[in-house]
C-alpha positions in Angstrom: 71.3 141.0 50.3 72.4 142.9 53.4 68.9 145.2 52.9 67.2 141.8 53.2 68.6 140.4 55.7 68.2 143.5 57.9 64.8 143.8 56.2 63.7 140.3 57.6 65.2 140.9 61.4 63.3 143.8 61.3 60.0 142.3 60.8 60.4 140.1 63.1 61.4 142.2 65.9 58.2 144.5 64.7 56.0 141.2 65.1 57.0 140.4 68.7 58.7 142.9 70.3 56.6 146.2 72.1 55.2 148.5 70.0 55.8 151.4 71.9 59.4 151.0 71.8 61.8 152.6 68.8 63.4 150.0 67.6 60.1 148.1 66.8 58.8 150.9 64.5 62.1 150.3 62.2 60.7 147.4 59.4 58.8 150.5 57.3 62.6 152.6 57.4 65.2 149.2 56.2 61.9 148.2 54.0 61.8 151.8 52.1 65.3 151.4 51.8 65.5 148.2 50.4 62.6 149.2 48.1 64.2 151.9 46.8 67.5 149.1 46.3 65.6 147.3 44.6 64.4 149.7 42.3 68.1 151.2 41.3 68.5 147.5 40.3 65.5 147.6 37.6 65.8 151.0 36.4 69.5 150.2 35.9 68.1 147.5 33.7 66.0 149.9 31.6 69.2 151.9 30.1 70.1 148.5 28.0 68.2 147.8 25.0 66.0 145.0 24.9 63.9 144.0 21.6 62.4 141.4 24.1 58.5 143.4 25.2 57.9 140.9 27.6 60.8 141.5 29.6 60.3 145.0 29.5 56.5 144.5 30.6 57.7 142.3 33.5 60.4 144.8 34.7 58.0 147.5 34.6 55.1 145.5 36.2 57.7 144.9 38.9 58.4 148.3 39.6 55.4 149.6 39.3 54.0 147.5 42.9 57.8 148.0 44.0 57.0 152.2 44.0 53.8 151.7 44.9 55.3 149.8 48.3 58.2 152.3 48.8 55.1 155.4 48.9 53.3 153.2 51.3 56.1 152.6 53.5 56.7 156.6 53.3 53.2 157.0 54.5 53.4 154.5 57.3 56.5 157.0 58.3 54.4 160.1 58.2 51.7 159.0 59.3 53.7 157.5 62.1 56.2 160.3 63.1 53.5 163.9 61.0 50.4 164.9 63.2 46.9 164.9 61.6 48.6 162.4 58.1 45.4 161.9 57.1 41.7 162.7 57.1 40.8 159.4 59.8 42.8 157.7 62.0 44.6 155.3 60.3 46.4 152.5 62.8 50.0 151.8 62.2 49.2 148.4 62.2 47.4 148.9 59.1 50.1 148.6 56.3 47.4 147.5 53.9 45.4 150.7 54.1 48.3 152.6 53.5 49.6 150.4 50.4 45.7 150.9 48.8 46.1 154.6 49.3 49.6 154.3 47.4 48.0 152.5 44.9 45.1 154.3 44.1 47.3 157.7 44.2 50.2 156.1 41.7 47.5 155.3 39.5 45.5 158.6 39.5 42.6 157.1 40.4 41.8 159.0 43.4 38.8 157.6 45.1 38.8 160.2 48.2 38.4 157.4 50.8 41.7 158.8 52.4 43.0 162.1 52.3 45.7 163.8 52.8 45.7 166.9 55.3 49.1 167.4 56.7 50.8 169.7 53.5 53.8 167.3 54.0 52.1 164.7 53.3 50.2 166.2 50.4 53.2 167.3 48.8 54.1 163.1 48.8 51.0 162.4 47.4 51.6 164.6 44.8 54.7 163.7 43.7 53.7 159.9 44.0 51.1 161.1 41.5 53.4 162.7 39.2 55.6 159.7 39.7 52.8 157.4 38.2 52.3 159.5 35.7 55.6 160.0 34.1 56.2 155.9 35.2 53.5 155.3 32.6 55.0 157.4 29.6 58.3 156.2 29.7 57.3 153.0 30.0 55.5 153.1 26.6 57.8 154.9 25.1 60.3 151.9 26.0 57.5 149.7 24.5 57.6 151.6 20.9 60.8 152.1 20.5 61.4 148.3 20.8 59.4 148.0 17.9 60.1 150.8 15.5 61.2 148.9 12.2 64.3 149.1 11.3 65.2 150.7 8.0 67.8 149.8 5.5 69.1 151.7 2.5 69.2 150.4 -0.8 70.3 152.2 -3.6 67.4 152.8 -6.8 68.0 154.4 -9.9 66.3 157.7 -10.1 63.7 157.1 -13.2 64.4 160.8 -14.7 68.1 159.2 -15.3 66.8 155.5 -16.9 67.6 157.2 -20.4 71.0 156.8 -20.7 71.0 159.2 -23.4 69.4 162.4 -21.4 71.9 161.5 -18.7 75.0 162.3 -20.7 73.7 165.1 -22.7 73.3 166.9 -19.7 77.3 168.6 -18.7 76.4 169.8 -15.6 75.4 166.1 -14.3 78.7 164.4 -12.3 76.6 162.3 -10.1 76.5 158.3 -10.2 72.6 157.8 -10.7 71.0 156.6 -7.6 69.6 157.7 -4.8 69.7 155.5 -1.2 65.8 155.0 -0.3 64.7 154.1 3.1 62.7 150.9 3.2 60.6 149.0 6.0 62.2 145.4 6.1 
């Protein structure tokens, strides 16, 4: 709530007040923040168990536009505060341009519209990549193991030991004639 609120007051200063001053370059800094707030809050969600794929689709969904708006927010930063960001001029009025190059770099589409130069900014880019990536996998694994049937043991006699009569000619035998079996329910 309070990364909201100072969240909201911050865009509004940024609307009205003089760009040239500090204070009205802060919405991009509270709004990473509360980004990233917001994503401890889901991904503290995905340590429970949920048989429900629908919720887990949603949450994910969610997260997935909620990273890709913390990168962009990290680029508006660099791109602010690094020299040379990017291959063109990109105005930091812009957020839009800056949340399609997060997008198209979480995804791994890479379309080479924008580009990188600054190493700094690279090595973002990079791990944003990565970040999309591995986003991706864990989401589907979340996915299958929500629906992995669930096995149950039964016990089945063992046909060698139907014959009662080869069962108790046999010394050595001490055991009680079944065997658990693992079944798909």
């Amino acid at each position: 709530m309070l990364f909201r609120s100072v969240w909201m007051v911050t865009r509004i200063i940024e609307a009205f007040a003089d760009r040239s001053k500090p204070y009205a370059n802060l919405s991009p800094i509270v709004g990473l923040a509360f980004s990233c707030t917001i994503l401890w809050a889901i991904f503290a969600q995905f340590r429970t168990p949920s048989h429900n794929s629908r919720s887990v689709i949603s949450q994910a969904f969610i997260s997935y536009l909620i990273i890709a708006t913390a990168y962009s927010q990290a680029y508006w930063i660099l791109n602010r505060f690094v020299d040379h960001a990017f291959n063109q001029v990109i105005p930091y009025t812009q957020n839009g341009t800056l949340l399609y190059f997060s997008m198209v770099t979480l995804t791994s589409v890479g379309y080479g519209g924008i580009v990188p130069v600054n190493p700094y900014v690279r090595n973002v880019a990079a791990l944003e990549s990565m970040s999309g990536i591995f986003f991706v996998a864990v989401v589907m694994a979340r996915l299958v193991s929500a629906h992995t049937p669930r096995f149950t043991a039964r016990a089945r006699p063992l046909s060698h030991e139907t014959n009662r009569h080869q069962r108790d000619s046999d010394s050595r035998y001490t055991g009680a004639g079944t065997i658990a079996v693992l079944s798909s329910d």
